[in-house]
N, C-alpha and C positions, 0 to 999 in steps of 0.2 A: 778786715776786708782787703788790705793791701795783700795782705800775705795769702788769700784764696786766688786774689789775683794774678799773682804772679804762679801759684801750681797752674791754673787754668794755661797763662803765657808757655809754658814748662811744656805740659801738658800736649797743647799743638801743636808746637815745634816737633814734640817725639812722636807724634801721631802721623805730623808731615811726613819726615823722614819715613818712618815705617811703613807708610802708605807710599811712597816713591820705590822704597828696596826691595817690597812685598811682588809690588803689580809689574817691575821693572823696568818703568816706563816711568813718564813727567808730564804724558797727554791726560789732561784730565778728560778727555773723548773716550782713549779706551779706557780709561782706569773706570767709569761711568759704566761703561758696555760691560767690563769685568766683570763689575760688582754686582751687575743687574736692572742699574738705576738705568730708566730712559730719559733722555732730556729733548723739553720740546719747545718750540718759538714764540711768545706772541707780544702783542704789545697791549701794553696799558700808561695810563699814567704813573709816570717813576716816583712813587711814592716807596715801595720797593723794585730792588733791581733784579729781584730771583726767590723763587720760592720752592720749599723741598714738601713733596708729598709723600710722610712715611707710607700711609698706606697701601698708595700705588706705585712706592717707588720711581717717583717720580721726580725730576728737576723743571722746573720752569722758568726758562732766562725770559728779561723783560726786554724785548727789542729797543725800544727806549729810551734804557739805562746807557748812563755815561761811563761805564766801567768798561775795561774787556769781559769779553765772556767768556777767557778763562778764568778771569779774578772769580767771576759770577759763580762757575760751575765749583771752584773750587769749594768757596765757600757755602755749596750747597751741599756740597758730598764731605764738608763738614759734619753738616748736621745728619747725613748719613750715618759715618763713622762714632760719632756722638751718639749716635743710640743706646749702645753698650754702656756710656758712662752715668747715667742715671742723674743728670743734673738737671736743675731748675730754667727756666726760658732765659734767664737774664746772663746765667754762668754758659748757658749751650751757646747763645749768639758768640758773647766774649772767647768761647773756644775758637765757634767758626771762624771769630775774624782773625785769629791768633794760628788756625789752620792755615788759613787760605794763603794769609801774609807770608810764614813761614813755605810754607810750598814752593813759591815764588824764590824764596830769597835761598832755600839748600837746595837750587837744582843746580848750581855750580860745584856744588859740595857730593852731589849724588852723580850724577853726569856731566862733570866736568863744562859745564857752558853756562855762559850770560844768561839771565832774565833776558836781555836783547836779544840772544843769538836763540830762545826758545820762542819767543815771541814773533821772532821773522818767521819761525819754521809750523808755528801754530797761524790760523784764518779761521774766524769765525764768521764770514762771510755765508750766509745763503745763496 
């Protein structure tokens, strides 16, 4: 189990980057808008913070949620790019969070700037 866990950790990380180098950007707005995926507002109780609608192509951040909502989208456009890999609910989540994490952490490595200094420059304000 450790050693599938750690492909899946592998796995995100490379999916990150190539999802950064691909779309040439770190906004998960447009990389969203690119790929097709809409994303839309609303609240519920934070039981979860975001949900992906393959069939509509769809993101849904939870107003809510205690997270950013880029953490949110990121990890929703996870489970977008995860379509392709054919894995089980428990190994897709452990990608998304191992996306979403890695996205964050190689935008210094791809764009030369802080998580901080993308953070100032992203709002997810309404």
């Amino acid at each position: 189990m450790k050693n599938k866990n750690q492909k899946l950790k592998i796995k995100g990380q490379e999916f990150a980057k190539q999802v950064l180098e691909n779309f040439g950007t770190n906004d998960v707005f447009v990389i969203a808008e690119s790929a097709g995926v809409k994303i839309i507002y609303q609240s519920w109780f934070p039981v979860t913070i975001g949900e992906f609608d393959r069939k509509n192509r769809l993101i849904c951040v939870n107003l809510n949620a205690l997270e950013a909502c880029e953490k949110i989208i990121a990890h929703e456009l996870g489970h977008f790019f995860a379509q392709e890999l054919d894995l089980e609910d428990a190994e897709e989540e452990s990608f998304c969070h191992e996306f979403a994490r890695s996205f964050t952490e190689i935008l210094s490595e791809v764009f030369g700037e802080s998580a901080k200094e993308h953070k100032e420059k992203q709002n997810c304000k309404l």
